[in-house]
PyMOL Python script that loads the backbone (N, CA, C, O; Angstrom):
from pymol import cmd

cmd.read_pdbstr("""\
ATOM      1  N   UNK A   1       5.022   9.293  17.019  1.00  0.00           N
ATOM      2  CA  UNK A   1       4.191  10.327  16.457  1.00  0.00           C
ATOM      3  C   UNK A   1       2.731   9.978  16.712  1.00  0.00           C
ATOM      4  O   UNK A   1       2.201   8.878  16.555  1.00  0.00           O
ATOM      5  N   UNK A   2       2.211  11.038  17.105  1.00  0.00           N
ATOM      6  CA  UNK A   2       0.258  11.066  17.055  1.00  0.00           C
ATOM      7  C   UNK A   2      -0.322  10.787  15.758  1.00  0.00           C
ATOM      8  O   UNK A   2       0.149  11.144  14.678  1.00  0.00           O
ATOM      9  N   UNK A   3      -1.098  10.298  15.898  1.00  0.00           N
ATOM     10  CA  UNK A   3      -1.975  10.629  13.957  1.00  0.00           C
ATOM     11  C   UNK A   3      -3.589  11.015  14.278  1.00  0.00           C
ATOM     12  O   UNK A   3      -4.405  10.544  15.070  1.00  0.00           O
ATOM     13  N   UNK A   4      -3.637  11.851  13.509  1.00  0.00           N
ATOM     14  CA  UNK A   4      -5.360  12.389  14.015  1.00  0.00           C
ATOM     15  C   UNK A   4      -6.384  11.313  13.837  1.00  0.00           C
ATOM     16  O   UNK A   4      -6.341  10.344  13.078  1.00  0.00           O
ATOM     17  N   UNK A   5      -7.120  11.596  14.508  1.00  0.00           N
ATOM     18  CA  UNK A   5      -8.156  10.805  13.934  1.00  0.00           C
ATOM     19  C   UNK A   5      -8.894  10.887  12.316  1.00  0.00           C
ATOM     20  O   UNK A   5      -9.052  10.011  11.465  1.00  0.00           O
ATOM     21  N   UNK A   6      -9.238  12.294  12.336  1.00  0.00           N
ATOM     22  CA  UNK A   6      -9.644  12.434  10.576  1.00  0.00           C
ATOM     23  C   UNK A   6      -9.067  12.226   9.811  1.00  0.00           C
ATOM     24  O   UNK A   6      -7.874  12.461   9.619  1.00  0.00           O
ATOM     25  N   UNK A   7      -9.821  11.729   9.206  1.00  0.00           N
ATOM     26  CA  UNK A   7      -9.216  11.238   8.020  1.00  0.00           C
ATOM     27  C   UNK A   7      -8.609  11.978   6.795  1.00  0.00           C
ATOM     28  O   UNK A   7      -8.151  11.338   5.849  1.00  0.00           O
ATOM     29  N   UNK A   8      -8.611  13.423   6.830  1.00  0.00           N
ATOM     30  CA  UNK A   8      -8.211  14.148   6.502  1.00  0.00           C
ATOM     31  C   UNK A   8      -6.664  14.649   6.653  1.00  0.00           C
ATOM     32  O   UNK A   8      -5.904  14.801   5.696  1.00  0.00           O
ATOM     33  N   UNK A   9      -6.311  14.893   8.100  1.00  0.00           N
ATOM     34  CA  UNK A   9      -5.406  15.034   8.693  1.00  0.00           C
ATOM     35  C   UNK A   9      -4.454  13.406   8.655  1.00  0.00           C
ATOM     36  O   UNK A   9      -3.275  13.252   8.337  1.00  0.00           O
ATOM     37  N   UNK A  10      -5.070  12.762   8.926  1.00  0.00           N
ATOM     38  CA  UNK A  10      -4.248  11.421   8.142  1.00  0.00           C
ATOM     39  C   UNK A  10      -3.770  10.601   7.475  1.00  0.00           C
ATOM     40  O   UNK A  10      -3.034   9.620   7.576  1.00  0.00           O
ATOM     41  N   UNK A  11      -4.537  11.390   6.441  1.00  0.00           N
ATOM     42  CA  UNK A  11      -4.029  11.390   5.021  1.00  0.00           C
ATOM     43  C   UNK A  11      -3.025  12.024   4.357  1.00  0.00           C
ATOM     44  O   UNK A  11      -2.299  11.642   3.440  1.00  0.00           O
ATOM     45  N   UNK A  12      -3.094  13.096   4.983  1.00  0.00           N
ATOM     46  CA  UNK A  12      -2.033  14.004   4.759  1.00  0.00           C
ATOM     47  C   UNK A  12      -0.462  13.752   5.411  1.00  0.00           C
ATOM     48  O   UNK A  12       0.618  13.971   4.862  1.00  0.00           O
ATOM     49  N   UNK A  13      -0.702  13.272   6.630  1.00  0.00           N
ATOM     50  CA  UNK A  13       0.503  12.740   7.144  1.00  0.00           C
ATOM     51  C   UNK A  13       1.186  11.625   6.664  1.00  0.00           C
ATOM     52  O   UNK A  13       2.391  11.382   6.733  1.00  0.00           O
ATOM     53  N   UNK A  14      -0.162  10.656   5.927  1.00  0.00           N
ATOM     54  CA  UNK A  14       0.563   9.409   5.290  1.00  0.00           C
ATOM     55  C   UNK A  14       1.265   9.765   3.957  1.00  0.00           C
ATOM     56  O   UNK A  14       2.247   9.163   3.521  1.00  0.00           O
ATOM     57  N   UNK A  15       0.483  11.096   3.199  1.00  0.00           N
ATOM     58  CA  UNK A  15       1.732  11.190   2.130  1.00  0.00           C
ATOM     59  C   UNK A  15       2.737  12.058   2.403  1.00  0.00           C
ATOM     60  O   UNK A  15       3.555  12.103   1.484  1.00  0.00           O
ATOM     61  N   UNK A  16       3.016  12.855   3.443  1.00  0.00           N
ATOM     62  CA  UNK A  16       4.120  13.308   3.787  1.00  0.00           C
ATOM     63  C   UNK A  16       5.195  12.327   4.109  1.00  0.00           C
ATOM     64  O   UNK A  16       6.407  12.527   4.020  1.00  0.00           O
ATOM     65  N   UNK A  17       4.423  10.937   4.601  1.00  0.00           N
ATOM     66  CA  UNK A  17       5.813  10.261   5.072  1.00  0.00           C
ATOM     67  C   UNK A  17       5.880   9.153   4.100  1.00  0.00           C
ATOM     68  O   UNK A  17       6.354   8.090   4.503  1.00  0.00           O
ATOM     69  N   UNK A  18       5.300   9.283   2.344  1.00  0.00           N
ATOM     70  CA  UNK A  18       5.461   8.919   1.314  1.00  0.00           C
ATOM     71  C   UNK A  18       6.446   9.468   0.685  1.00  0.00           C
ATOM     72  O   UNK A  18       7.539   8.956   0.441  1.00  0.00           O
ATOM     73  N   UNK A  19       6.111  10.413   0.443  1.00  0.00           N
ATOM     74  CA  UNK A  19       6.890  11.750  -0.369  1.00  0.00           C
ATOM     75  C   UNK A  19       8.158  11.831   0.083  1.00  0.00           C
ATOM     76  O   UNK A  19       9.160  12.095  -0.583  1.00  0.00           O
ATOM     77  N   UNK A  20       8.060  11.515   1.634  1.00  0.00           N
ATOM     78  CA  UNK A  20       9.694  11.861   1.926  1.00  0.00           C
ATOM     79  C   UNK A  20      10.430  10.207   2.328  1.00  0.00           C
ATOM     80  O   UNK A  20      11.408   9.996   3.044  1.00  0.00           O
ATOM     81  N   UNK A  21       9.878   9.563   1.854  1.00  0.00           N
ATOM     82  CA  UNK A  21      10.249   7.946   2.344  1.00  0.00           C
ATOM     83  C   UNK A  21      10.702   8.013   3.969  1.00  0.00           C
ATOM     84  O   UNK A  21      11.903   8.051   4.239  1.00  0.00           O
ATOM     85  N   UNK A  22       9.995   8.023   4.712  1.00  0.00           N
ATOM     86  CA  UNK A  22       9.871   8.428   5.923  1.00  0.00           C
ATOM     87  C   UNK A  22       9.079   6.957   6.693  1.00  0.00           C
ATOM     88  O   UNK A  22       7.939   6.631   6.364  1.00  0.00           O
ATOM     89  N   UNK A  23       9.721   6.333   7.526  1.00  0.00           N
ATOM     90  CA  UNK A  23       8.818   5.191   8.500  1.00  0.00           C
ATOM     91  C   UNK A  23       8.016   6.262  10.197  1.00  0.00           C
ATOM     92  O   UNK A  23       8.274   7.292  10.820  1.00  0.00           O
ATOM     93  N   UNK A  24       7.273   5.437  10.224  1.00  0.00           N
ATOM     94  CA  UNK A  24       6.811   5.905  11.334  1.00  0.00           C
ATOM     95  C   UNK A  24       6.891   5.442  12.495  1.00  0.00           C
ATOM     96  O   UNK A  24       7.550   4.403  12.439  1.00  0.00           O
ATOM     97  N   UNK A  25       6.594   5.645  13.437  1.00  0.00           N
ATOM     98  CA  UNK A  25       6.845   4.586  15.032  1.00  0.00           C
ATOM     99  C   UNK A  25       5.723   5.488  15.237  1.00  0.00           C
ATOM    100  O   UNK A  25       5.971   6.687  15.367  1.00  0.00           O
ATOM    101  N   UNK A  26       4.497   5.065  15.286  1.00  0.00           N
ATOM    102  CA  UNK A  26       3.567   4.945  16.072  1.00  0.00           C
ATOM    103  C   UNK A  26       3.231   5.524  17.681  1.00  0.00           C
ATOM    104  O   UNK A  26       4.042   5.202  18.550  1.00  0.00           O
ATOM    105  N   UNK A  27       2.134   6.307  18.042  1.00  0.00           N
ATOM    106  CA  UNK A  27       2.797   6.490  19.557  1.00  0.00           C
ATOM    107  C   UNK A  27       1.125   6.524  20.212  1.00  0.00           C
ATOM    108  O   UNK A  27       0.204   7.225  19.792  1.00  0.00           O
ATOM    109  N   UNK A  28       1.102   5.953  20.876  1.00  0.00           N
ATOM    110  CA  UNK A  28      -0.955   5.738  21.264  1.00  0.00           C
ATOM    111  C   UNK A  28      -0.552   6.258  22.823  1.00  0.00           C
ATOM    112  O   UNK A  28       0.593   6.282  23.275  1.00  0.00           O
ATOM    113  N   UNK A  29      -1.506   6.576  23.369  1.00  0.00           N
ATOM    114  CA  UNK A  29      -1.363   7.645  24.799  1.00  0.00           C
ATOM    115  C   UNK A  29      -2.964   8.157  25.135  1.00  0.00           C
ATOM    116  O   UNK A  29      -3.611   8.189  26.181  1.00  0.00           O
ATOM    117  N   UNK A  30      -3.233   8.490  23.913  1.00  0.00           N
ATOM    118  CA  UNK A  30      -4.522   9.217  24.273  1.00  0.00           C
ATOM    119  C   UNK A  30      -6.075   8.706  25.334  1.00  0.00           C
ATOM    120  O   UNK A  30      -6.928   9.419  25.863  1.00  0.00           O
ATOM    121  N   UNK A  31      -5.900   7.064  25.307  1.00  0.00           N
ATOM    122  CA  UNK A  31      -7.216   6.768  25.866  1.00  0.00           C
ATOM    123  C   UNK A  31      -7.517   7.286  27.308  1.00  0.00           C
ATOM    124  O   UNK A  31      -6.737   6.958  28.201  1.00  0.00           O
ATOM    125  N   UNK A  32      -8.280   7.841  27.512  1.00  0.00           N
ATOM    126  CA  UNK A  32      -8.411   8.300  29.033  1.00  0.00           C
ATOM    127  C   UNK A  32      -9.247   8.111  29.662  1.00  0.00           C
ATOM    128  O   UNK A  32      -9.338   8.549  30.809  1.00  0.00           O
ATOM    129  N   UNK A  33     -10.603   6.986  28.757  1.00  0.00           N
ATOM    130  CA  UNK A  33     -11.950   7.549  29.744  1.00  0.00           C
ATOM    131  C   UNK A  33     -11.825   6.751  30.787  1.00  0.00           C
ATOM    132  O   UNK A  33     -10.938   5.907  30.664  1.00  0.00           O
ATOM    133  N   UNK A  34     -12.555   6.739  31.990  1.00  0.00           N
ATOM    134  CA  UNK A  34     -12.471   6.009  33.155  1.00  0.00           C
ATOM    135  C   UNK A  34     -13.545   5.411  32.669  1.00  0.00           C
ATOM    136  O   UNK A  34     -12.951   4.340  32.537  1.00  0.00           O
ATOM    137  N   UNK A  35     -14.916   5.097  32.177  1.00  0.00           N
ATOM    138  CA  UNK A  35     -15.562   3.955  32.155  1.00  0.00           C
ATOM    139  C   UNK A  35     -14.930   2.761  31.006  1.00  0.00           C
ATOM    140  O   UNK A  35     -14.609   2.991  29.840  1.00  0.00           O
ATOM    141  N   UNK A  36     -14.876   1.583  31.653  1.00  0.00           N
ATOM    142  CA  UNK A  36     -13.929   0.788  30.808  1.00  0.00           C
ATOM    143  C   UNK A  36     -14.256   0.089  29.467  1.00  0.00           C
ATOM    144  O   UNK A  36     -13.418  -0.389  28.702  1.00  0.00           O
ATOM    145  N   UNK A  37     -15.661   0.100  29.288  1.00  0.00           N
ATOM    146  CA  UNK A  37     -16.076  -0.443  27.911  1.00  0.00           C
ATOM    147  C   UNK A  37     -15.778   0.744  26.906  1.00  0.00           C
ATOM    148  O   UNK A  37     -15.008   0.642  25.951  1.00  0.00           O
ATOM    149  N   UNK A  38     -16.388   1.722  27.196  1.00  0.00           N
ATOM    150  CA  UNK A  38     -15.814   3.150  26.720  1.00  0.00           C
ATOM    151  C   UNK A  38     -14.425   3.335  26.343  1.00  0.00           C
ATOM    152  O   UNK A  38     -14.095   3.946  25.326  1.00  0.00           O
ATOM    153  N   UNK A  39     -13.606   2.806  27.162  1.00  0.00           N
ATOM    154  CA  UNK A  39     -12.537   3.108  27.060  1.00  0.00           C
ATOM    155  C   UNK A  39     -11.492   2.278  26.370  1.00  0.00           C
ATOM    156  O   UNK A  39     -10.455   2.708  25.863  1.00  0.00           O
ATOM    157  N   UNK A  40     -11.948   0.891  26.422  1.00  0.00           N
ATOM    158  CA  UNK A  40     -12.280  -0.263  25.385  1.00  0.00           C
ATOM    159  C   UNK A  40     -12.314   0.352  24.013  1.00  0.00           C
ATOM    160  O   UNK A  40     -11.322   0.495  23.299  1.00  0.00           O
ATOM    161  N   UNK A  41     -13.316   0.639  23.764  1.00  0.00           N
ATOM    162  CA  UNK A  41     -13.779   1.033  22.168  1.00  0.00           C
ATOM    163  C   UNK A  41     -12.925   2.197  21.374  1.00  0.00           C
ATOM    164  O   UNK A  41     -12.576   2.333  20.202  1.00  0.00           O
ATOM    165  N   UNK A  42     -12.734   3.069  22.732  1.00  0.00           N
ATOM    166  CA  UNK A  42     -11.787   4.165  22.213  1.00  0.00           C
ATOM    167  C   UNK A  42     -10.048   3.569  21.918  1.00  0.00           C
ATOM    168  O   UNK A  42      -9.429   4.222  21.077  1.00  0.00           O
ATOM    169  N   UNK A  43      -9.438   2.601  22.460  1.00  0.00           N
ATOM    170  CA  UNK A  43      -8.333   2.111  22.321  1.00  0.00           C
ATOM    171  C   UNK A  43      -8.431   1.224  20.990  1.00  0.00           C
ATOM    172  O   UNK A  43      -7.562   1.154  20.121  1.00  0.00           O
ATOM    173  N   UNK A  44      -9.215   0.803  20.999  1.00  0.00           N
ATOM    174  CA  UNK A  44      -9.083  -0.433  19.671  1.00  0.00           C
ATOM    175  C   UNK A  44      -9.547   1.008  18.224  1.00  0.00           C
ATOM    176  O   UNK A  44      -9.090   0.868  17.089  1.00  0.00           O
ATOM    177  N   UNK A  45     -10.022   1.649  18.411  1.00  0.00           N
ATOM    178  CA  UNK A  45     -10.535   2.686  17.536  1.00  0.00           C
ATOM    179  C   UNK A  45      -9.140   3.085  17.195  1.00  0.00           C
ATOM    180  O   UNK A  45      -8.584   2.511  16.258  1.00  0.00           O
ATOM    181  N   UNK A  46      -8.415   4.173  17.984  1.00  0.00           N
ATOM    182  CA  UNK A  46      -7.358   4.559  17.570  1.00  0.00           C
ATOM    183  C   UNK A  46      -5.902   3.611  17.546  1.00  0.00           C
ATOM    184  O   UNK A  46      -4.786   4.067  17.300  1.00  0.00           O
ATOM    185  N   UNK A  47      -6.186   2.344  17.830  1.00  0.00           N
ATOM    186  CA  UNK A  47      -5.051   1.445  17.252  1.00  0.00           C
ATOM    187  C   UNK A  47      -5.382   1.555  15.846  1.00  0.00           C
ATOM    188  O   UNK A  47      -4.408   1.864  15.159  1.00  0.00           O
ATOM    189  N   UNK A  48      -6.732   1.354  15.061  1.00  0.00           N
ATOM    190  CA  UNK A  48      -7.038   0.951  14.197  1.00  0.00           C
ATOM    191  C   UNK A  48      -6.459   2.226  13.008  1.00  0.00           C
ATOM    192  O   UNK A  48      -5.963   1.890  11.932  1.00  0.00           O
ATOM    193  N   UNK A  49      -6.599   3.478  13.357  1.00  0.00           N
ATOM    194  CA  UNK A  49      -6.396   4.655  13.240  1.00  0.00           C
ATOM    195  C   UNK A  49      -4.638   4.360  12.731  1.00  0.00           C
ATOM    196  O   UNK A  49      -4.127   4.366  11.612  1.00  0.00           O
ATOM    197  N   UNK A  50      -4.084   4.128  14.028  1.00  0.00           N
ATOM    198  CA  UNK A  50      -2.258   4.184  13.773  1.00  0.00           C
ATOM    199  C   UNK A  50      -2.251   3.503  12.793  1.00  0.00           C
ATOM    200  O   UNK A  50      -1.685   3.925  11.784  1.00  0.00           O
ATOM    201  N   UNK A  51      -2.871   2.262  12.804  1.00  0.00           N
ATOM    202  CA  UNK A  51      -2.037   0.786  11.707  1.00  0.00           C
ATOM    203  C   UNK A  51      -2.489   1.463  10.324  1.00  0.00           C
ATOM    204  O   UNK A  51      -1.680   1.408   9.398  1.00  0.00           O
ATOM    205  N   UNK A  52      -3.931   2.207  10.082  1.00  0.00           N
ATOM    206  CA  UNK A  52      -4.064   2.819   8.842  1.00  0.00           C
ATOM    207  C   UNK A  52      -2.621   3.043   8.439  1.00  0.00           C
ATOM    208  O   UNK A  52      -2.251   2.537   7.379  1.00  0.00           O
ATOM    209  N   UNK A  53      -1.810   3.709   9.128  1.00  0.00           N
ATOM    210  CA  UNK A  53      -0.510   4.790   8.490  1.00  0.00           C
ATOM    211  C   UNK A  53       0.579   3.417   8.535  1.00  0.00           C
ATOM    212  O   UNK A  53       1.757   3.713   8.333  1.00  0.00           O
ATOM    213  N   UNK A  54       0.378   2.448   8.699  1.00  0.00           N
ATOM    214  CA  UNK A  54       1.577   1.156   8.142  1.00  0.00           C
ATOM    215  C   UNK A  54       2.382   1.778   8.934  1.00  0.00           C
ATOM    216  O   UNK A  54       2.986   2.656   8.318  1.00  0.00           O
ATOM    217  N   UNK A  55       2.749   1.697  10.373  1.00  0.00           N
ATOM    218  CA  UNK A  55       4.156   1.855  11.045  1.00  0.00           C
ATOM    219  C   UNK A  55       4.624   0.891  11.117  1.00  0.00           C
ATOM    220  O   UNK A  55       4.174  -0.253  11.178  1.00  0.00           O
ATOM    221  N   UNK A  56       6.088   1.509  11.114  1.00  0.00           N
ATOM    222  CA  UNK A  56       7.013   0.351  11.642  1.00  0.00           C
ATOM    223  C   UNK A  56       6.510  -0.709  12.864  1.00  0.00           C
ATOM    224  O   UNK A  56       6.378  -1.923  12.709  1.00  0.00           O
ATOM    225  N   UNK A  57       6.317  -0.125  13.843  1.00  0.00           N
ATOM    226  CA  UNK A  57       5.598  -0.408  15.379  1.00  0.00           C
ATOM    227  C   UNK A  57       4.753   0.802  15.509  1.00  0.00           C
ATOM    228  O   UNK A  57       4.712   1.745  14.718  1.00  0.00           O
ATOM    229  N   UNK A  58       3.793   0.591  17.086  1.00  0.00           N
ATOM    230  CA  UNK A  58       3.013   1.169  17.269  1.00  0.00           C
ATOM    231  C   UNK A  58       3.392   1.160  19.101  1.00  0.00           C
ATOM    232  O   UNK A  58       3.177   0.199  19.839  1.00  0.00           O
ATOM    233  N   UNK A  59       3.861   2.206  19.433  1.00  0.00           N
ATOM    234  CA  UNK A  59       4.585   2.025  20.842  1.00  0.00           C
ATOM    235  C   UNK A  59       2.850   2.813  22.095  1.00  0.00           C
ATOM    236  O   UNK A  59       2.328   3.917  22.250  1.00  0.00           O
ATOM    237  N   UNK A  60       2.598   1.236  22.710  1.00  0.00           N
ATOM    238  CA  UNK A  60       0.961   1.664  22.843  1.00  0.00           C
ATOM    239  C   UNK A  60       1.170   1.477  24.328  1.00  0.00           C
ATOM    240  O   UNK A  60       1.776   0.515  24.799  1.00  0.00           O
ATOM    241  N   UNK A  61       0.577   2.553  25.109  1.00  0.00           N
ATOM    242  CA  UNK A  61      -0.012   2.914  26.721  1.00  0.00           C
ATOM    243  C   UNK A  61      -1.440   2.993  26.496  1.00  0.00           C
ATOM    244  O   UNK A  61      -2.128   3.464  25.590  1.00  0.00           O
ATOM    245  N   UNK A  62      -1.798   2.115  28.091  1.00  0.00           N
ATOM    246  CA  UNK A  62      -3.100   1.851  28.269  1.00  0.00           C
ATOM    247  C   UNK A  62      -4.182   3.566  28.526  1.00  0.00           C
ATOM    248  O   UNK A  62      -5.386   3.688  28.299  1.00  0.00           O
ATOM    249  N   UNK A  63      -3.423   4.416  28.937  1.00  0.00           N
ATOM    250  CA  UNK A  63      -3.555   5.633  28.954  1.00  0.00           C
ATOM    251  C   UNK A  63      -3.522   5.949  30.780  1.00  0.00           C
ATOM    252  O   UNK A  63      -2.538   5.615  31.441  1.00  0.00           O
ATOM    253  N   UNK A  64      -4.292   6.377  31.182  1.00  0.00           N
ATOM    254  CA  UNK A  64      -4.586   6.733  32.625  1.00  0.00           C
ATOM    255  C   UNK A  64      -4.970   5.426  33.265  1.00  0.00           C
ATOM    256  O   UNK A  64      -5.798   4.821  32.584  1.00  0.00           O
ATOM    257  N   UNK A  65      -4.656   4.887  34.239  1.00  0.00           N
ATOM    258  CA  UNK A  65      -4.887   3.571  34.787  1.00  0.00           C
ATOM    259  C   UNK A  65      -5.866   3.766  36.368  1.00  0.00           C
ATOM    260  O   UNK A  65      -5.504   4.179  37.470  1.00  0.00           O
ATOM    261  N   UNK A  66      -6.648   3.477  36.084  1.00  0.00           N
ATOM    262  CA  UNK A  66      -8.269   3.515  37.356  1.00  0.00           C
ATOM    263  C   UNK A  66      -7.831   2.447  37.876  1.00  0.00           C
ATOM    264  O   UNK A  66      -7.786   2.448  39.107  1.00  0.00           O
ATOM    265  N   UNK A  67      -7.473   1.482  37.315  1.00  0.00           N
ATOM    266  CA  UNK A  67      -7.731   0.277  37.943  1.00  0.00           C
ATOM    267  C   UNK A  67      -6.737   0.121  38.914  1.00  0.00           C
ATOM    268  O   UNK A  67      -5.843   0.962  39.017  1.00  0.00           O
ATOM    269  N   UNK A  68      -6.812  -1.182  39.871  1.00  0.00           N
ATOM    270  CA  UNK A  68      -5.964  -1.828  40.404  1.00  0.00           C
ATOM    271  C   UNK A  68      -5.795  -3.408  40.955  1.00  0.00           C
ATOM    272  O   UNK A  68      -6.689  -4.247  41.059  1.00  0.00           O
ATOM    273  N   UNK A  69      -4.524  -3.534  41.241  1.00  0.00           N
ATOM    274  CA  UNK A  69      -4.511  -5.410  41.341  1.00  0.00           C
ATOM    275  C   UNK A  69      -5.113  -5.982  40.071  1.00  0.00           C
ATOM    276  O   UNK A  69      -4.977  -5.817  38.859  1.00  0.00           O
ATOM    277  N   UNK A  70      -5.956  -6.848  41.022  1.00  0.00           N
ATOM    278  CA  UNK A  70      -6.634  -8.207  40.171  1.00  0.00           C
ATOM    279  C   UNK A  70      -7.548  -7.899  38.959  1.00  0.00           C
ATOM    280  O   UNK A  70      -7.910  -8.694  38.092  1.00  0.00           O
ATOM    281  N   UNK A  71      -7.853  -6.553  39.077  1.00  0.00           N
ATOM    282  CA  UNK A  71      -9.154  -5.619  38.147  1.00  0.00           C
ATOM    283  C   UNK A  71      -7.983  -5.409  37.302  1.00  0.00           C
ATOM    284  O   UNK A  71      -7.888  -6.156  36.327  1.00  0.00           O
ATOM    285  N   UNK A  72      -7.173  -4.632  37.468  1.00  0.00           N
ATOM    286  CA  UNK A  72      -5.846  -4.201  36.498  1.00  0.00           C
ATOM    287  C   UNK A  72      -5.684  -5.481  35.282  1.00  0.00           C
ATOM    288  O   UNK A  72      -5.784  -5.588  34.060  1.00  0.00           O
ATOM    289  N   UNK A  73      -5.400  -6.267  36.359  1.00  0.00           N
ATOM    290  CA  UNK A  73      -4.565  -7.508  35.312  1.00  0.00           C
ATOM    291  C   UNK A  73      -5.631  -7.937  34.742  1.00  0.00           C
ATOM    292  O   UNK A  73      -5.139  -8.367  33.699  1.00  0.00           O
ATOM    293  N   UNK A  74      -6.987  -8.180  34.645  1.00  0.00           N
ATOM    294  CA  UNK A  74      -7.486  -8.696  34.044  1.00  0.00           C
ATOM    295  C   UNK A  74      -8.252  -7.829  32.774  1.00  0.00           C
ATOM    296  O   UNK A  74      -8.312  -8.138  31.584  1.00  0.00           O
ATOM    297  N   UNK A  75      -8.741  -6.785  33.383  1.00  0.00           N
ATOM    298  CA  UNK A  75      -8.528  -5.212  32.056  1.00  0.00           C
ATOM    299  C   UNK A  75      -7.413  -5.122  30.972  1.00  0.00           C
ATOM    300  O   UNK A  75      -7.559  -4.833  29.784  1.00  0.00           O
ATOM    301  N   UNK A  76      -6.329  -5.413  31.602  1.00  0.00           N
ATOM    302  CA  UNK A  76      -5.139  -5.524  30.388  1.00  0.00           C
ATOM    303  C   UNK A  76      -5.594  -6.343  29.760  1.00  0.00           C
ATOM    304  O   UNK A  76      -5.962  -6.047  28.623  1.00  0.00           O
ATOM    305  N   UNK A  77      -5.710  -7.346  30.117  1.00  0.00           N
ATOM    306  CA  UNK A  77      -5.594  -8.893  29.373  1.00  0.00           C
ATOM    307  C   UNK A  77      -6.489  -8.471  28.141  1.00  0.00           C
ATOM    308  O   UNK A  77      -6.068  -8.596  26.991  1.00  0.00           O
ATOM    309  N   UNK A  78      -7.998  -7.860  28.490  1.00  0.00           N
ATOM    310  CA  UNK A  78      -9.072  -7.707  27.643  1.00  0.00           C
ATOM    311  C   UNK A  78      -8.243  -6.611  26.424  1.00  0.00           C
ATOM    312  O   UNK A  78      -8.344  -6.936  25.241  1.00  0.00           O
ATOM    313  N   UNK A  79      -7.467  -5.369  26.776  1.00  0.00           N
ATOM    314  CA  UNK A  79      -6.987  -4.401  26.080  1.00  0.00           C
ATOM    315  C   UNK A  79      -6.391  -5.736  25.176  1.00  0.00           C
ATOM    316  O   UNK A  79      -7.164  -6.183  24.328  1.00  0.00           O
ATOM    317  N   UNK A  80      -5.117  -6.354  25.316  1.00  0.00           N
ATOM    318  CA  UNK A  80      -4.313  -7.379  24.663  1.00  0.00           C
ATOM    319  C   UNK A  80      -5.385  -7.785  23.936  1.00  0.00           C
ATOM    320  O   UNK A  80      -5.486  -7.251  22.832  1.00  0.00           O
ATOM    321  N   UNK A  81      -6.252  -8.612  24.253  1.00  0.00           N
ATOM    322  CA  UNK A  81      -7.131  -9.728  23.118  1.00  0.00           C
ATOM    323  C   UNK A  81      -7.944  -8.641  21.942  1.00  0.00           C
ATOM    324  O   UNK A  81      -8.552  -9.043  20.950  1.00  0.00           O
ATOM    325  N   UNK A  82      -7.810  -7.510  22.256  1.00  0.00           N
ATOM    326  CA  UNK A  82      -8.774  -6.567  21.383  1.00  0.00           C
ATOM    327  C   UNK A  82      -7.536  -6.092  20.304  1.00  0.00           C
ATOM    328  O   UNK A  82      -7.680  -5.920  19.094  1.00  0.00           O
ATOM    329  N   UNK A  83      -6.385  -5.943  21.025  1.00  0.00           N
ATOM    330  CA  UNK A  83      -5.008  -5.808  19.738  1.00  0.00           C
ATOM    331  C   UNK A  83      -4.727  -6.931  19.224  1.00  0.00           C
ATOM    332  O   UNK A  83      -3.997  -6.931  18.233  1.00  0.00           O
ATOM    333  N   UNK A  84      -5.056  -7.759  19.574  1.00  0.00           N
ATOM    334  CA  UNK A  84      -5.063  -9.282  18.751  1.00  0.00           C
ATOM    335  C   UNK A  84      -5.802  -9.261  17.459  1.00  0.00           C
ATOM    336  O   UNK A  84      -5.275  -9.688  16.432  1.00  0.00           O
ATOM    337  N   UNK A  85      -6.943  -8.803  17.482  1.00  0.00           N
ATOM    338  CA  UNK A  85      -8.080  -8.509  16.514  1.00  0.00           C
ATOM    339  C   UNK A  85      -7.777  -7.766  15.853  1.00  0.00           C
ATOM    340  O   UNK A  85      -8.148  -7.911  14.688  1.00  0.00           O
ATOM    341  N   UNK A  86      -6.899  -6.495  16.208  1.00  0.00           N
ATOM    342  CA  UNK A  86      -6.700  -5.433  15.414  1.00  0.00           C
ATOM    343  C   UNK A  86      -5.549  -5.620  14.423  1.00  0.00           C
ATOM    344  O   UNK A  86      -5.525  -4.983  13.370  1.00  0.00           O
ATOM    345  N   UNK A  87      -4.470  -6.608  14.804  1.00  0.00           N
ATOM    346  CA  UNK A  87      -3.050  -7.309  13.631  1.00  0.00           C
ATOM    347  C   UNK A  87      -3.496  -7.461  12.664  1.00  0.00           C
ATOM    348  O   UNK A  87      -2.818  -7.899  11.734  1.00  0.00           O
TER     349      UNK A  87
END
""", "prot")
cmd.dss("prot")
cmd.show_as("cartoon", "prot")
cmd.util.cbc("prot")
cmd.orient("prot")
């Protein structure tokens, strides 16, 4: 499942899946920007966003992938150490 960003709209979803004793699985997709610090900030933002709602897991894509090879692998690595921060 998506969860909005507002906090409004995510609030509301967290007591719907109170009310109905309901777990969540998490689903992240959205980051898209091609500049990578940007795109950085926007991923750790809306991890931060999912874990608000206590899922079970959080089933997370890097979103659109610019990169490649040696740039790739080492961009991930940075995505990883920024979900490290976010546990």
């Amino acid at each position: 499942m998506i969860v909005p960003i507002k906090n409004v709209f995510r609030n509301e979803i967290i007591g719907l899946l109170n009310r109905f004793e309901l777990l969540l699985i998490a689903r992240h997709w959205e980051t898209i920007d091609a500049d990578f610090e940007r795109r950085k900030g926007n991923y750790k933002a809306r991890l931060l966003n999912l874990a608000r709602c206590v899922p079970v897991f959080i089933n997370s894509q890097t979103g659109k992938d610019y990169y490649t090879g040696v740039d790739r692998y080492n961009r991930s690595g940075k995505y990883l150490n920024g979900c490290c921060h976010c546990s």
